[in-house]
C-alpha positions as CSV (number, residue, x, y, z in Angstrom):
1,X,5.5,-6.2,-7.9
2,X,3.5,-9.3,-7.4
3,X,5.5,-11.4,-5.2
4,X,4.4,-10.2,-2.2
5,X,7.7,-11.5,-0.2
6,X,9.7,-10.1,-2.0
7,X,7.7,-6.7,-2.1
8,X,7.2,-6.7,1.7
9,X,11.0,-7.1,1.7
10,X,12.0,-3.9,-0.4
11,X,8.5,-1.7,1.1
12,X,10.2,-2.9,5.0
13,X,13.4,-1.5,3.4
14,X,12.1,1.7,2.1
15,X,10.0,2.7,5.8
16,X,13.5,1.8,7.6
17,X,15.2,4.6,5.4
18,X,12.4,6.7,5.3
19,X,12.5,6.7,8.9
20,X,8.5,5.7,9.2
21,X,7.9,9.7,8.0
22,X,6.7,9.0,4.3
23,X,2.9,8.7,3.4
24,X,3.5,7.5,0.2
25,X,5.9,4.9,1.8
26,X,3.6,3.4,3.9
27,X,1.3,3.4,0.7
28,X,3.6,1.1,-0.7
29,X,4.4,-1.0,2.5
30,X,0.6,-1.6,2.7
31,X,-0.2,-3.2,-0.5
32,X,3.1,-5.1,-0.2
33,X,1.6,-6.5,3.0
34,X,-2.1,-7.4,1.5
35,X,-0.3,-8.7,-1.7
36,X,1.5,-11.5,0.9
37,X,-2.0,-12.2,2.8
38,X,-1.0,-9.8,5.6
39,X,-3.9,-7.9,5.4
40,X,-3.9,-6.9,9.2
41,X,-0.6,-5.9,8.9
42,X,-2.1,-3.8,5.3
43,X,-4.8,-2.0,7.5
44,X,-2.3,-0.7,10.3
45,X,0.1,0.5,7.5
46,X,-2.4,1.7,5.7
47,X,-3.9,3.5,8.7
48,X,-0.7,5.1,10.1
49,X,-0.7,6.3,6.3
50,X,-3.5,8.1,5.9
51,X,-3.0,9.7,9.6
52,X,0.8,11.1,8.3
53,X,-0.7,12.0,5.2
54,X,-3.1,14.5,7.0
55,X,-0.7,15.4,9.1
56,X,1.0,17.2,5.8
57,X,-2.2,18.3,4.3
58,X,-1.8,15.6,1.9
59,X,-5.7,14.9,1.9
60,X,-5.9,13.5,-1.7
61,X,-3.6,10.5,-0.2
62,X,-4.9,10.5,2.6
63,X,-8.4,9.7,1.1
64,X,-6.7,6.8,-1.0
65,X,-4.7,5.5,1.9
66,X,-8.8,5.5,3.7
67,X,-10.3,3.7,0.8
68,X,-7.9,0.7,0.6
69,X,-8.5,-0.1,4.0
70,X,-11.8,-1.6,3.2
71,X,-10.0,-3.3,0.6
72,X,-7.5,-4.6,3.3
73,X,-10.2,-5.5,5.6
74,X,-12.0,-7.9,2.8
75,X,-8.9,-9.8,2.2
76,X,-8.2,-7.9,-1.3
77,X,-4.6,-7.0,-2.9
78,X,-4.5,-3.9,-4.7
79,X,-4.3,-4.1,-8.4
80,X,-3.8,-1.6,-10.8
81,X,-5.9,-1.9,-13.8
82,X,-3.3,-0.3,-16.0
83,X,-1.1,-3.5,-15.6
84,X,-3.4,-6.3,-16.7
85,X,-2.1,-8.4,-19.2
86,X,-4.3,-8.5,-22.7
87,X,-3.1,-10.5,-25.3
88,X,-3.6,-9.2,-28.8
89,X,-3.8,-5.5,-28.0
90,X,-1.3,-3.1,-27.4
């Protein structure tokens, strides 16, 4: 989603329900955050993140959740490549 408002809206909504317990949640709730220019807010989401997701043994997201904080901490949004718009090819 790229309003980030909006995003930081529904990824709040999902870590209420989820009770703060969900890696990929907080995932989610980070990039919201850095996609609105919260990008301290980003690194502490992403942070709390990657400690849950060791918690679990999820190391593969935890590694993820590790690398976007440097993304975060430059004042960048994460973007997925996959969802760039090219005209002409489908």
């Amino acid at each position: 989603m790229r309003d980030g408002n909006r995003a930081v809206q529904l990824a709040e909504q999902a870590f209420q329900l989820s009770g703060g317990k969900n890696a990929i949640v907080l995932r989610t709730l980070a990039a919201a955050y850095a996609e609105s220019g919260r990008f301290t807010d980003a690194v502490e989401a992403a942070r709390r993140g990657a400690e849950l997701a060791n918690q679990q043994g999820n190391s593969g997201l935890a590694a993820e959740l590790e690398s976007s904080i440097a993304l975060y901490q430059s004042g960048g949004a994460l973007r997925d490549p996959s969802l760039t718009t090219s005209h002409g090819s489908r």
